[in-house]
PDB file of N, CA, C, O and CB in Angstrom:
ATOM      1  N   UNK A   1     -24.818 -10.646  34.230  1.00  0.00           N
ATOM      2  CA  UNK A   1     -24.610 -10.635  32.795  1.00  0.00           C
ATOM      3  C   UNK A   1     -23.694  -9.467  32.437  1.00  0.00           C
ATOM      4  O   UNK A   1     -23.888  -8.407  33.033  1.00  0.00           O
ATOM      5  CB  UNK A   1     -25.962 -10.536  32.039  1.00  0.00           C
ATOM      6  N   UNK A   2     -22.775  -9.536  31.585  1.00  0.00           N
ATOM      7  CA  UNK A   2     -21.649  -8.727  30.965  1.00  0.00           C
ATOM      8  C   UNK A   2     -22.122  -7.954  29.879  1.00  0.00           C
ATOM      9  O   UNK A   2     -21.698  -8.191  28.747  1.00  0.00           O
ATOM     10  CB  UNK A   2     -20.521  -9.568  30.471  1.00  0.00           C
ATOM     11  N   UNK A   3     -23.127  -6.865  30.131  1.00  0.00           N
ATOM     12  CA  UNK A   3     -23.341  -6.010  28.930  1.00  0.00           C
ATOM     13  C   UNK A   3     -22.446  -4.883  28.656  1.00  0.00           C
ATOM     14  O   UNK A   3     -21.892  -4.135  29.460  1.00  0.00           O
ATOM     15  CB  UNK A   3     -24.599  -5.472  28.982  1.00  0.00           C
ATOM     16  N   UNK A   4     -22.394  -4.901  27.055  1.00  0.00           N
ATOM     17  CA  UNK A   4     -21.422  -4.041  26.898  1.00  0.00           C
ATOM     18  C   UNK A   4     -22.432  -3.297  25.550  1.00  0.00           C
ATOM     19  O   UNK A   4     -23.370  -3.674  24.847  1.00  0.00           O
ATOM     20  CB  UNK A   4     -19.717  -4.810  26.612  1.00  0.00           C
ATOM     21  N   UNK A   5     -21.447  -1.812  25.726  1.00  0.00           N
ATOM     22  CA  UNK A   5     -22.422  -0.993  24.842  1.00  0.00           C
ATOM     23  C   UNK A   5     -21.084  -0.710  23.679  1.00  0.00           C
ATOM     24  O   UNK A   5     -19.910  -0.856  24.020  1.00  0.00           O
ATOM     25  CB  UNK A   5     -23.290   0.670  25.768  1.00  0.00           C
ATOM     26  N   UNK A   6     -21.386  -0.401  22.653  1.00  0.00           N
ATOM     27  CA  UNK A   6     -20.242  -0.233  21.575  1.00  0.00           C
ATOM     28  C   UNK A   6     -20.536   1.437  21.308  1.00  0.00           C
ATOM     29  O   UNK A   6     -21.667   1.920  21.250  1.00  0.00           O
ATOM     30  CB  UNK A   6     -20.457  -1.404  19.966  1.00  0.00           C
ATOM     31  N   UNK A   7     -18.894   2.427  21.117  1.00  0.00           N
ATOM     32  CA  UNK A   7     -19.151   3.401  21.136  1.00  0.00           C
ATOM     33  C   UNK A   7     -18.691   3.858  19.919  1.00  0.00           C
ATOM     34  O   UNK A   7     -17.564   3.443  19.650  1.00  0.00           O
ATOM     35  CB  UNK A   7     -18.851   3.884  22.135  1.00  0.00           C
ATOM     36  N   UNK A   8     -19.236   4.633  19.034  1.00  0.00           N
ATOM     37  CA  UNK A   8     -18.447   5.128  17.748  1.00  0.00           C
ATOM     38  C   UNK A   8     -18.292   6.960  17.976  1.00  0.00           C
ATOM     39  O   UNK A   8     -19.188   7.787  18.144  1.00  0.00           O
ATOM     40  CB  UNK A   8     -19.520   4.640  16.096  1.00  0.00           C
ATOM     41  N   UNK A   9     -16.699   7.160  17.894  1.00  0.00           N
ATOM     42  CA  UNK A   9     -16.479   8.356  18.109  1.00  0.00           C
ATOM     43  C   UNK A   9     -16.121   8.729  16.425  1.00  0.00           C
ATOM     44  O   UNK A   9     -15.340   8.013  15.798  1.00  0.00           O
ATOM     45  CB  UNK A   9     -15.328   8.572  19.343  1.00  0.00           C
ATOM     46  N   UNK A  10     -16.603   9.593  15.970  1.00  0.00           N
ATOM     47  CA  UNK A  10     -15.576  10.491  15.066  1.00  0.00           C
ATOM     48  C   UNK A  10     -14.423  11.613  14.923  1.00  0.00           C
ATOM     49  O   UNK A  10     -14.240  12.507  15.750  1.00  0.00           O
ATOM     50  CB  UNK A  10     -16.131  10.917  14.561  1.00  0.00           C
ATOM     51  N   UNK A  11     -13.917  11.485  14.124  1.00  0.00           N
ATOM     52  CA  UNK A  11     -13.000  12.836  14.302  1.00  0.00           C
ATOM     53  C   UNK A  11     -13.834  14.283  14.217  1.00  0.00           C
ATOM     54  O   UNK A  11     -14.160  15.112  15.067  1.00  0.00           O
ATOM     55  CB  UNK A  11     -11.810  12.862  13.021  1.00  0.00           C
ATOM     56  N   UNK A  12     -13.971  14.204  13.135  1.00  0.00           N
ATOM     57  CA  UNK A  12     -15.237  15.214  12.407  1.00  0.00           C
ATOM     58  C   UNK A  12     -16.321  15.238  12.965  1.00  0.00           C
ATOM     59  O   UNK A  12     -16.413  14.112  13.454  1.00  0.00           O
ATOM     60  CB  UNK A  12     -15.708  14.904  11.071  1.00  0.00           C
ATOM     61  N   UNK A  13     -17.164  15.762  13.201  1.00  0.00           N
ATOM     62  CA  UNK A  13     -18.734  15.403  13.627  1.00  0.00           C
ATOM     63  C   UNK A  13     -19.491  15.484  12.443  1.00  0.00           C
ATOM     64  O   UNK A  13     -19.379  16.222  11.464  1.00  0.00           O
ATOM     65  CB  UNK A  13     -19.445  16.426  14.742  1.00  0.00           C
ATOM     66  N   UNK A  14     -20.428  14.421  12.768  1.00  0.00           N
ATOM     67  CA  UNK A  14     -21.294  13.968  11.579  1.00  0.00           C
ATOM     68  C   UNK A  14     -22.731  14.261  12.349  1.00  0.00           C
ATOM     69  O   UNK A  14     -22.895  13.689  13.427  1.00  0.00           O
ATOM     70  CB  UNK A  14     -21.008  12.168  11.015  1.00  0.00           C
ATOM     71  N   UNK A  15     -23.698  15.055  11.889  1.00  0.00           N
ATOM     72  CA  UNK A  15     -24.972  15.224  11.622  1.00  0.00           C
ATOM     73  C   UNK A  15     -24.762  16.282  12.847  1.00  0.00           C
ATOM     74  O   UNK A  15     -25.804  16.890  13.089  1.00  0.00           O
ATOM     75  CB  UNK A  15     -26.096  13.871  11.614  1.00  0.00           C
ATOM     76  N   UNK A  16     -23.770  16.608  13.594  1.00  0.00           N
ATOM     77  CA  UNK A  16     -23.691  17.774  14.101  1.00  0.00           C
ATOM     78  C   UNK A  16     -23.021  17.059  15.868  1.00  0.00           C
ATOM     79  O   UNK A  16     -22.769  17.765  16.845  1.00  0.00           O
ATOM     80  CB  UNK A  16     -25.419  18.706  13.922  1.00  0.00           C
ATOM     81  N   UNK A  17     -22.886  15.588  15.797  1.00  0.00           N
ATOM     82  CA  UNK A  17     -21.919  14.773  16.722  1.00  0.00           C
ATOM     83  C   UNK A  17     -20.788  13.784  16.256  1.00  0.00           C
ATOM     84  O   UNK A  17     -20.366  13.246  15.232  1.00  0.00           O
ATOM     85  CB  UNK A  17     -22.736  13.972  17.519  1.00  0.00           C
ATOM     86  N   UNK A  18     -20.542  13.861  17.621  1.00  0.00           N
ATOM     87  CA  UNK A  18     -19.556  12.800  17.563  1.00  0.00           C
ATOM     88  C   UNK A  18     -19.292  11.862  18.091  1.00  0.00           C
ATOM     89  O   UNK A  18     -18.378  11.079  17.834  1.00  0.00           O
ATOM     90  CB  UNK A  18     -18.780  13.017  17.621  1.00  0.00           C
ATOM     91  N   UNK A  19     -19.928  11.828  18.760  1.00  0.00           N
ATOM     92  CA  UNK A  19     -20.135  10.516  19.731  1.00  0.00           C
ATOM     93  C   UNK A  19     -21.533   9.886  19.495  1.00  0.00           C
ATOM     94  O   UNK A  19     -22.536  10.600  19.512  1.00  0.00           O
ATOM     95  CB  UNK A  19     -20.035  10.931  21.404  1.00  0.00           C
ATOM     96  N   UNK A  20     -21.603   8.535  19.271  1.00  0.00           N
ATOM     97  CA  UNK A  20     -22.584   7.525  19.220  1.00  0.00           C
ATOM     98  C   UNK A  20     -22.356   6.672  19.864  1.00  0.00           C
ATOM     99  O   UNK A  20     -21.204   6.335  20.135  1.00  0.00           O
ATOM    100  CB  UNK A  20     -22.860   7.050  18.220  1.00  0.00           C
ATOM    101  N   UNK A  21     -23.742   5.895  20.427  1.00  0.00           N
ATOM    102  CA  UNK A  21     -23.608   4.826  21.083  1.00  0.00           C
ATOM    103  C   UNK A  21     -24.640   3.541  20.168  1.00  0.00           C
ATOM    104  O   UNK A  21     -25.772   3.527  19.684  1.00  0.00           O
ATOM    105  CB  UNK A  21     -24.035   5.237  22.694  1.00  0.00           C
ATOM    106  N   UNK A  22     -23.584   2.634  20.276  1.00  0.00           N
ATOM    107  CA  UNK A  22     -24.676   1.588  20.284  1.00  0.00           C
ATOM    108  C   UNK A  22     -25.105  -0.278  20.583  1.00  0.00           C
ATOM    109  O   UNK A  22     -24.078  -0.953  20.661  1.00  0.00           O
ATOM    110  CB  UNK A  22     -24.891   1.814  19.202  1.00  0.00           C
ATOM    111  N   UNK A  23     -25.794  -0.706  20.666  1.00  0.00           N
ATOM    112  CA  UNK A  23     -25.516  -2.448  21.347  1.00  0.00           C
ATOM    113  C   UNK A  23     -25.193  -3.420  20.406  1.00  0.00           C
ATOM    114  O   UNK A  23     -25.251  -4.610  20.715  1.00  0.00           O
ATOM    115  CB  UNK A  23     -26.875  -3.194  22.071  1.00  0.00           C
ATOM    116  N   UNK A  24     -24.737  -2.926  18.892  1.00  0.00           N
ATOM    117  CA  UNK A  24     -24.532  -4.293  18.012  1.00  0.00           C
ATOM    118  C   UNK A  24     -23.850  -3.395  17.371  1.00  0.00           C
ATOM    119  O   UNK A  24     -23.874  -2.166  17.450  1.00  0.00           O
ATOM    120  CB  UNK A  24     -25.757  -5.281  17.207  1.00  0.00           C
ATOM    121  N   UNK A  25     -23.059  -4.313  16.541  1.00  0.00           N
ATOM    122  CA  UNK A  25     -22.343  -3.945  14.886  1.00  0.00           C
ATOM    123  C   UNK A  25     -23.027  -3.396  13.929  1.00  0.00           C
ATOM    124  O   UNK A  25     -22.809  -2.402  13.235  1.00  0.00           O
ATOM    125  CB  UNK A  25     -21.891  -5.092  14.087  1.00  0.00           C
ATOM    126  N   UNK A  26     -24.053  -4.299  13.971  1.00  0.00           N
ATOM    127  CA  UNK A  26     -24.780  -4.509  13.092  1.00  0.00           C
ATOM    128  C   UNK A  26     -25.841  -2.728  13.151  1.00  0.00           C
ATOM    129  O   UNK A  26     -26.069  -1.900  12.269  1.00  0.00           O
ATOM    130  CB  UNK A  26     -25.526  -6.161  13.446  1.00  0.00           C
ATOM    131  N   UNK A  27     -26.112  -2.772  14.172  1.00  0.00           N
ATOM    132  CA  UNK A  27     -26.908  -1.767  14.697  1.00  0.00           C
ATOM    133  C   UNK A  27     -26.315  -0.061  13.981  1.00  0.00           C
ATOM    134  O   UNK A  27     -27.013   0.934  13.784  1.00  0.00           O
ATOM    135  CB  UNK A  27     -26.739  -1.968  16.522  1.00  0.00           C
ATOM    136  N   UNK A  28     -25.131  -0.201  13.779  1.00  0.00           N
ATOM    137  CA  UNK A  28     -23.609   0.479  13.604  1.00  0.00           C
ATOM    138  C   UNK A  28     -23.937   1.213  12.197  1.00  0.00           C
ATOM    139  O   UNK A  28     -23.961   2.388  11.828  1.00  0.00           O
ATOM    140  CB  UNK A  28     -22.085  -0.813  13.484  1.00  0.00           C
ATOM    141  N   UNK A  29     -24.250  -0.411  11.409  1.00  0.00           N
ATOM    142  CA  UNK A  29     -24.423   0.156   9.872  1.00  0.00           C
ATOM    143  C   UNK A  29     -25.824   0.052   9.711  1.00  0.00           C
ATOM    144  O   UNK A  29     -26.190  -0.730   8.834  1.00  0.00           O
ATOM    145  CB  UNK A  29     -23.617  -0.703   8.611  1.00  0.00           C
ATOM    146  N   UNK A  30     -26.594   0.584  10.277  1.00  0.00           N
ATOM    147  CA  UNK A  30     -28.055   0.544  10.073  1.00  0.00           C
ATOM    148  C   UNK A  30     -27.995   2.220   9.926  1.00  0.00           C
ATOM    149  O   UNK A  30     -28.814   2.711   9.149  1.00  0.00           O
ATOM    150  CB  UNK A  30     -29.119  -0.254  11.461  1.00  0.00           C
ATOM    151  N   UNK A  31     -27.426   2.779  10.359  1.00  0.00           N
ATOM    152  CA  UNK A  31     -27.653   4.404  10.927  1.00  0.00           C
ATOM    153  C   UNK A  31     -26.481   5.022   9.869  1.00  0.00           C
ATOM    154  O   UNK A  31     -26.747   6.060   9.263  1.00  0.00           O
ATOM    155  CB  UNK A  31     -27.209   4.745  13.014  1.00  0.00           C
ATOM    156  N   UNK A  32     -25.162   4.344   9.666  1.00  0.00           N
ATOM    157  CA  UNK A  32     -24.093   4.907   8.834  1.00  0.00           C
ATOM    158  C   UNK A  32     -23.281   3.764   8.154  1.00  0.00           C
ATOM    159  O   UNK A  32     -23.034   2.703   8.727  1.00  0.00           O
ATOM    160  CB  UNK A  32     -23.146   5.816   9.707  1.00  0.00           C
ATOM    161  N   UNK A  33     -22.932   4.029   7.035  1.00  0.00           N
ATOM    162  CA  UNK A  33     -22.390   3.414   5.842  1.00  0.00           C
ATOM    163  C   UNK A  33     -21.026   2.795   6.390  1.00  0.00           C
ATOM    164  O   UNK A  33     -20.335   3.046   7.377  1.00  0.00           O
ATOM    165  CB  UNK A  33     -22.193   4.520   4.574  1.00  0.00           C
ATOM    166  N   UNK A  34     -20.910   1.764   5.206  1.00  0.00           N
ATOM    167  CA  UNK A  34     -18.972   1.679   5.474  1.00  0.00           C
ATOM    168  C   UNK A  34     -18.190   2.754   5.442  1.00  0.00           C
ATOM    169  O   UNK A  34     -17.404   3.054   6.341  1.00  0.00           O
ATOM    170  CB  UNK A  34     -18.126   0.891   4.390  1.00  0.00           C
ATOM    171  N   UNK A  35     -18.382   3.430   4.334  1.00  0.00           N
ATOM    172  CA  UNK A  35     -17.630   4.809   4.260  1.00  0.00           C
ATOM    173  C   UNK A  35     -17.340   5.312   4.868  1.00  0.00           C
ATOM    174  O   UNK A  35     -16.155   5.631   4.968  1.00  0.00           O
ATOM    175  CB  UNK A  35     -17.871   5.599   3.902  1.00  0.00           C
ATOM    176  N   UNK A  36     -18.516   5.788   5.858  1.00  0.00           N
ATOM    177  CA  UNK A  36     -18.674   6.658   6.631  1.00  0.00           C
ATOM    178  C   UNK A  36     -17.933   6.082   8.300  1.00  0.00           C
ATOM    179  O   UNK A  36     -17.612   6.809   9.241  1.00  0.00           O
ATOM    180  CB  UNK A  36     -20.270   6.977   6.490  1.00  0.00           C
ATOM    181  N   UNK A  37     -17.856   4.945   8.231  1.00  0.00           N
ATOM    182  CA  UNK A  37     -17.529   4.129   9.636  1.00  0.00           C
ATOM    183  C   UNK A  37     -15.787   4.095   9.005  1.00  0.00           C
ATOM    184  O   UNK A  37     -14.877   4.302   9.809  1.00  0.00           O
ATOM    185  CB  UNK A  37     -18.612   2.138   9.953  1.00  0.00           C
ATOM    186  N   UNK A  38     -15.531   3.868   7.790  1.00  0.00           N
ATOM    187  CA  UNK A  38     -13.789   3.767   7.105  1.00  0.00           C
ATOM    188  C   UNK A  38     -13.945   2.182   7.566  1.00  0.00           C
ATOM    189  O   UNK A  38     -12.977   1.720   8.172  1.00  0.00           O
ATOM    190  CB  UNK A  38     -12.055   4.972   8.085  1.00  0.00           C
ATOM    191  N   UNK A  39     -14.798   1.523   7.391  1.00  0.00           N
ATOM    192  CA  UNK A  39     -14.099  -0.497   7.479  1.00  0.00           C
ATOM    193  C   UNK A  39     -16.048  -0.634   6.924  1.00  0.00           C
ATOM    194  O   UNK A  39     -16.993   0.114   6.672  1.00  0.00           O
ATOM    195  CB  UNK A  39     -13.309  -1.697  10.178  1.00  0.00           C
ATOM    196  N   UNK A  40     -15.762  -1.930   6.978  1.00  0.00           N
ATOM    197  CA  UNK A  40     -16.913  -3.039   6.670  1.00  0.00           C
ATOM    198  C   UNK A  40     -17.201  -3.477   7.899  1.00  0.00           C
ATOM    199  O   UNK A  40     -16.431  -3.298   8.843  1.00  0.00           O
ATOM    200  CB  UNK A  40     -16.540  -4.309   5.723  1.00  0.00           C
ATOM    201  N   UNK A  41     -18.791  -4.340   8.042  1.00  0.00           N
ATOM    202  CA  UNK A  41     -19.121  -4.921   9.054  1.00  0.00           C
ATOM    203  C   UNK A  41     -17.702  -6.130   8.918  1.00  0.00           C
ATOM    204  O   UNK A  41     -16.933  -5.836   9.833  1.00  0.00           O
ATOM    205  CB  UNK A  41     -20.834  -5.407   8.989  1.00  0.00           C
ATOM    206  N   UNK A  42     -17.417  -6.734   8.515  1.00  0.00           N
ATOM    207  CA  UNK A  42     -16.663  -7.754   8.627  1.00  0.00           C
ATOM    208  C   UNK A  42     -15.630  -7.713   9.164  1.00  0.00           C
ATOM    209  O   UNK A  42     -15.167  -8.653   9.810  1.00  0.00           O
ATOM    210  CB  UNK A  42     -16.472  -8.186   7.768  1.00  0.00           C
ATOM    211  N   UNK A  43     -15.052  -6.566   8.987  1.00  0.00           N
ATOM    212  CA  UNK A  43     -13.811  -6.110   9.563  1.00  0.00           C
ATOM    213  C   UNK A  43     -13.900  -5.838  10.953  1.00  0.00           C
ATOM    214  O   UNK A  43     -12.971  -6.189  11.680  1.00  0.00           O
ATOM    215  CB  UNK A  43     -13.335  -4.963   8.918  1.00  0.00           C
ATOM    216  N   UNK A  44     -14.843  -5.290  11.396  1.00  0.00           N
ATOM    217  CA  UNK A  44     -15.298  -4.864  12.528  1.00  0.00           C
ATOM    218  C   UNK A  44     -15.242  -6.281  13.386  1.00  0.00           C
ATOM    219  O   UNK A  44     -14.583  -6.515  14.399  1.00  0.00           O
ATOM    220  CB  UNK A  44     -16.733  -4.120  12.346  1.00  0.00           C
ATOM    221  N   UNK A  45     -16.287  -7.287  12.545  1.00  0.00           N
ATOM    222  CA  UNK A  45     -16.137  -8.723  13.638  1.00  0.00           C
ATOM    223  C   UNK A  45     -14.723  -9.077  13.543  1.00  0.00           C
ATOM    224  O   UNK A  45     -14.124  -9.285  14.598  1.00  0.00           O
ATOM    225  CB  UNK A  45     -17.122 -10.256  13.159  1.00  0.00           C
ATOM    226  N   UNK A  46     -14.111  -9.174  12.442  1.00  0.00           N
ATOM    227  CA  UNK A  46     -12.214 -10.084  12.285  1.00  0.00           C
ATOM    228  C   UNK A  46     -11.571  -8.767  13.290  1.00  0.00           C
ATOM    229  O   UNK A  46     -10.731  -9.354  13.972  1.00  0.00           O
ATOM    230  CB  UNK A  46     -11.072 -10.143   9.855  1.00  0.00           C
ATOM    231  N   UNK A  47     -11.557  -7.438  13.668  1.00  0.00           N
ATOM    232  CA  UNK A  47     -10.592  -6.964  14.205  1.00  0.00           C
ATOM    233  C   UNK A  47     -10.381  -6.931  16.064  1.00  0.00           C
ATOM    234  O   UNK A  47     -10.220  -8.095  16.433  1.00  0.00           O
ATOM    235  CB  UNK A  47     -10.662  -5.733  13.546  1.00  0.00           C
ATOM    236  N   UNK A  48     -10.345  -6.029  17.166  1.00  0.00           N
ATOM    237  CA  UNK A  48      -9.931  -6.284  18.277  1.00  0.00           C
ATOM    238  C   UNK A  48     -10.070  -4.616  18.285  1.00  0.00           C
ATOM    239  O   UNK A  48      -9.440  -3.855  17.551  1.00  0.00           O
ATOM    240  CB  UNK A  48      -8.540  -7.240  18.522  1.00  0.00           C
ATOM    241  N   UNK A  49     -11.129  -4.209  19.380  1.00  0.00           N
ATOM    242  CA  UNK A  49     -11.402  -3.034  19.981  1.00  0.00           C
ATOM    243  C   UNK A  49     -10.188  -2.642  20.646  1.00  0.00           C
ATOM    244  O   UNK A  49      -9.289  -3.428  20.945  1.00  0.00           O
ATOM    245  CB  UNK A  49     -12.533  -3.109  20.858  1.00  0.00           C
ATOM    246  N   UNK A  50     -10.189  -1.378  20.875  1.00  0.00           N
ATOM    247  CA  UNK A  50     -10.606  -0.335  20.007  1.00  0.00           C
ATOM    248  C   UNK A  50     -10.026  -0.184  18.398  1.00  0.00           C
ATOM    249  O   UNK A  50      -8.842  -0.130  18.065  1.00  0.00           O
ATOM    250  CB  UNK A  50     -10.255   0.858  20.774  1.00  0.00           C
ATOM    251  N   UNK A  51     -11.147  -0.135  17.565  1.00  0.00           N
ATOM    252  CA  UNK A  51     -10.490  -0.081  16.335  1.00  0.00           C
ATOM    253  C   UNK A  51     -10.554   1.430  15.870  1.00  0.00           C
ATOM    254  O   UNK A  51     -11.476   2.235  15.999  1.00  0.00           O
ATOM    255  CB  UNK A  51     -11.152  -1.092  15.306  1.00  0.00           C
ATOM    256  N   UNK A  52      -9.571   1.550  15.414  1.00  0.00           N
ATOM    257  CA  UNK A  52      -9.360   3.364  14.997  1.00  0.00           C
ATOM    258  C   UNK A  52      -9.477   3.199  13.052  1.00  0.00           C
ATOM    259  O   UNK A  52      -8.921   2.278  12.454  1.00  0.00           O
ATOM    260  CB  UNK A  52      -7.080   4.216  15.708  1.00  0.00           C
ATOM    261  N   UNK A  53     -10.098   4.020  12.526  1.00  0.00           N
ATOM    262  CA  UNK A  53     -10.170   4.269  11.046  1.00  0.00           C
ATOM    263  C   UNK A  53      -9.530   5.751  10.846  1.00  0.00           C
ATOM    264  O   UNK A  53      -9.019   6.509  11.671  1.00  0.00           O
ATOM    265  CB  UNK A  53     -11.805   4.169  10.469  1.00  0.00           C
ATOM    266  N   UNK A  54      -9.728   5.874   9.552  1.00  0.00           N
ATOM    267  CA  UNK A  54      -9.477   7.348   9.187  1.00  0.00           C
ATOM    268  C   UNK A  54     -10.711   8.213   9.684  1.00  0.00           C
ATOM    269  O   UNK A  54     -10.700   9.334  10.193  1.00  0.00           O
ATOM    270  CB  UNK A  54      -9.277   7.527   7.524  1.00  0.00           C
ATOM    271  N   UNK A  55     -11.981   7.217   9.336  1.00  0.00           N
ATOM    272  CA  UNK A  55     -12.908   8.434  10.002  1.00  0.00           C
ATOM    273  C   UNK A  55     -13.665   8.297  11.264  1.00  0.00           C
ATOM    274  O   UNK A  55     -14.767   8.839  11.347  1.00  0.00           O
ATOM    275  CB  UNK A  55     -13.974   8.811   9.088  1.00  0.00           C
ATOM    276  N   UNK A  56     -13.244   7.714  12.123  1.00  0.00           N
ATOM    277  CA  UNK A  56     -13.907   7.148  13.693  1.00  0.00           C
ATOM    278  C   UNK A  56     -13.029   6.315  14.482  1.00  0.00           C
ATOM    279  O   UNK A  56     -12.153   5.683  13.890  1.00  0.00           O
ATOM    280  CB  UNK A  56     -15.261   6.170  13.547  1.00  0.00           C
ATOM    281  N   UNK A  57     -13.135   6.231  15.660  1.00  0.00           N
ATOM    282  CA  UNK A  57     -12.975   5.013  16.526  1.00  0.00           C
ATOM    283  C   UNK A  57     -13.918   4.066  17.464  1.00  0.00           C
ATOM    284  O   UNK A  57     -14.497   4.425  18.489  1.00  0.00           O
ATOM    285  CB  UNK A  57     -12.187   5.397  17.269  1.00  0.00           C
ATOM    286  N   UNK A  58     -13.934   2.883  16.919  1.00  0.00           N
ATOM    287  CA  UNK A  58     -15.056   2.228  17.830  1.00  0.00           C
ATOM    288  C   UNK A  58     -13.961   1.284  18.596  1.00  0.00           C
ATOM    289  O   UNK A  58     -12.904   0.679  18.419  1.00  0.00           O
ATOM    290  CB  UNK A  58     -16.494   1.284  16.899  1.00  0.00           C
ATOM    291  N   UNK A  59     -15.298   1.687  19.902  1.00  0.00           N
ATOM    292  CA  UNK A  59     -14.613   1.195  21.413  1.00  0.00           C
ATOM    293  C   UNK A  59     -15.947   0.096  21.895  1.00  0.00           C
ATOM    294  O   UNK A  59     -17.072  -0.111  21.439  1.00  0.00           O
ATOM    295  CB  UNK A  59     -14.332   2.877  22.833  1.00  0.00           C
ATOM    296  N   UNK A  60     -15.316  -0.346  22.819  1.00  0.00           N
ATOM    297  CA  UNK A  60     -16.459  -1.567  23.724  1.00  0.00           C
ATOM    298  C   UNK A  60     -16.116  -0.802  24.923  1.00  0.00           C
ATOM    299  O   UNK A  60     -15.024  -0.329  25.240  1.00  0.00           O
ATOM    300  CB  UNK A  60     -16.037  -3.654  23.855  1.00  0.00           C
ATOM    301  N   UNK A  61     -17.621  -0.751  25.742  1.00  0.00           N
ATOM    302  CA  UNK A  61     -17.225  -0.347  26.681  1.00  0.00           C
ATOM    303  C   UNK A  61     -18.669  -0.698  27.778  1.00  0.00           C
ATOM    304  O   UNK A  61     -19.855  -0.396  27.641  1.00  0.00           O
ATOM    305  CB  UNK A  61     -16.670   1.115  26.362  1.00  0.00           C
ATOM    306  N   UNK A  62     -17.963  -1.439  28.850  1.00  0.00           N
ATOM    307  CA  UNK A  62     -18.982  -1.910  29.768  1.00  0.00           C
ATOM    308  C   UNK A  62     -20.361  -0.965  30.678  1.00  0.00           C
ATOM    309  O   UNK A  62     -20.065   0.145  31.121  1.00  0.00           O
ATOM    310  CB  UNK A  62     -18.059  -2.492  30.738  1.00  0.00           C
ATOM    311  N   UNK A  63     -21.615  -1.433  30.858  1.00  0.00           N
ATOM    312  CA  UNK A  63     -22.610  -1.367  30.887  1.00  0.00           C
ATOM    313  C   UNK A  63     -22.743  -1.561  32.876  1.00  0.00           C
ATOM    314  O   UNK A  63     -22.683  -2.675  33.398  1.00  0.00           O
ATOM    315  CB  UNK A  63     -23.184  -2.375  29.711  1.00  0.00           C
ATOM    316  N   UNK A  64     -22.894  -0.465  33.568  1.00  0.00           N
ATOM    317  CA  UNK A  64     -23.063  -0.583  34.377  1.00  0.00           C
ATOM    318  C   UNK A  64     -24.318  -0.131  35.156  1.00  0.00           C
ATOM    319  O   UNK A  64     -24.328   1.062  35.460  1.00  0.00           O
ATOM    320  CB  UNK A  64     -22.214  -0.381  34.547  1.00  0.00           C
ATOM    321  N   UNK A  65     -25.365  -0.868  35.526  1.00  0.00           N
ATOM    322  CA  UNK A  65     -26.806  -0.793  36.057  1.00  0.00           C
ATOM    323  C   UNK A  65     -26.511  -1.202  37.528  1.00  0.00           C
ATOM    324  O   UNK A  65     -25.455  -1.636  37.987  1.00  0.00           O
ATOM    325  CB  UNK A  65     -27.976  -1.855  35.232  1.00  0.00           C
ATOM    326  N   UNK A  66     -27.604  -0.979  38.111  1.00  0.00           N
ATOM    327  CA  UNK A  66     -28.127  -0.563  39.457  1.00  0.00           C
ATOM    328  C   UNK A  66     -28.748  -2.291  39.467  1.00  0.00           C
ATOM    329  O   UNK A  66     -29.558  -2.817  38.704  1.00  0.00           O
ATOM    330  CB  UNK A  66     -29.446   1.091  39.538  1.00  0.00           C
ATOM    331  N   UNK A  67     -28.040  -2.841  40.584  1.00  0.00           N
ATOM    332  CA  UNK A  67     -29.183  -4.192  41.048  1.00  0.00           C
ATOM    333  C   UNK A  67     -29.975  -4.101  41.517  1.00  0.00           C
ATOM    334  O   UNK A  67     -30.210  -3.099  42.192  1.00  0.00           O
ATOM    335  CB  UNK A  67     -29.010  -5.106  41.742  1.00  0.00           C
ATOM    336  N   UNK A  68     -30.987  -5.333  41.373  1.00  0.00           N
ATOM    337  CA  UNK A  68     -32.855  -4.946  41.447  1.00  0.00           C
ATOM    338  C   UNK A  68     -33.172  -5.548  42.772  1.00  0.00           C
ATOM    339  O   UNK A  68     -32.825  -6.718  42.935  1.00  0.00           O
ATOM    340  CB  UNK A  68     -34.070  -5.829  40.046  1.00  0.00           C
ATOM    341  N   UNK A  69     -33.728  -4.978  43.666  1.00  0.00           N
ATOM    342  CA  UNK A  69     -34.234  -6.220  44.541  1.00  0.00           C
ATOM    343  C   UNK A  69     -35.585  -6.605  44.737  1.00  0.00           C
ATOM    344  O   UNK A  69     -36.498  -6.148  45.423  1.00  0.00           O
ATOM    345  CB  UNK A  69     -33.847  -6.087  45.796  1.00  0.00           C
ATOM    346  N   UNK A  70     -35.445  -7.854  43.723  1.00  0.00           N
ATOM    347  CA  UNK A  70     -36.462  -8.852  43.803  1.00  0.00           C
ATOM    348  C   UNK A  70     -37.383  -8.946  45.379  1.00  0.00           C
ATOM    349  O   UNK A  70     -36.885  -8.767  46.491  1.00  0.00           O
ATOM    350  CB  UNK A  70     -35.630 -10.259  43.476  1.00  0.00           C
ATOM    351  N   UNK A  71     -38.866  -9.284  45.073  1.00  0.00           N
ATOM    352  CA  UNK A  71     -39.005  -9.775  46.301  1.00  0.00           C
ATOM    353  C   UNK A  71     -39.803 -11.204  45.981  1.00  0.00           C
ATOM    354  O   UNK A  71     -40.114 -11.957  46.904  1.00  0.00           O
ATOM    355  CB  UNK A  71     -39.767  -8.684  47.282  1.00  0.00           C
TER     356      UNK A  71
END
């Protein structure tokens, strides 16, 4: 399976970072505003990673785990 984690960097640091991680869009604006992200959820689905704003850049970026062995 192709997991991918979504990363939101800022220019500025906000709450004392700048780097966030997280697994949805949606997840995105649960924690910080449009404002604060510079786009809308909508924009986010209509645009093409990495998207850069005035106040952040969100990236996709793949999820790499350790395989399990089943017995």
């Amino acid at each position: 399976m192709d997991e991918k984690i979504i990363k939101v960097q800022f220019h500025v640091p906000v709450d004392g970072r700048q780097e966030y991680y997280f697994t949805s869009f949606a997840a995105i604006y649960e924690h910080f505003t449009a404002q604060q992200i510079g786009c809308a959820l909508r924009t986010l689905w209509a645009s093409t990673l990495p998207k850069a704003t005035t106040q952040c850049v969100v990236s996709r970026h793949p999820v790499i785990r350790k395989a399990q062995n089943k017995k």
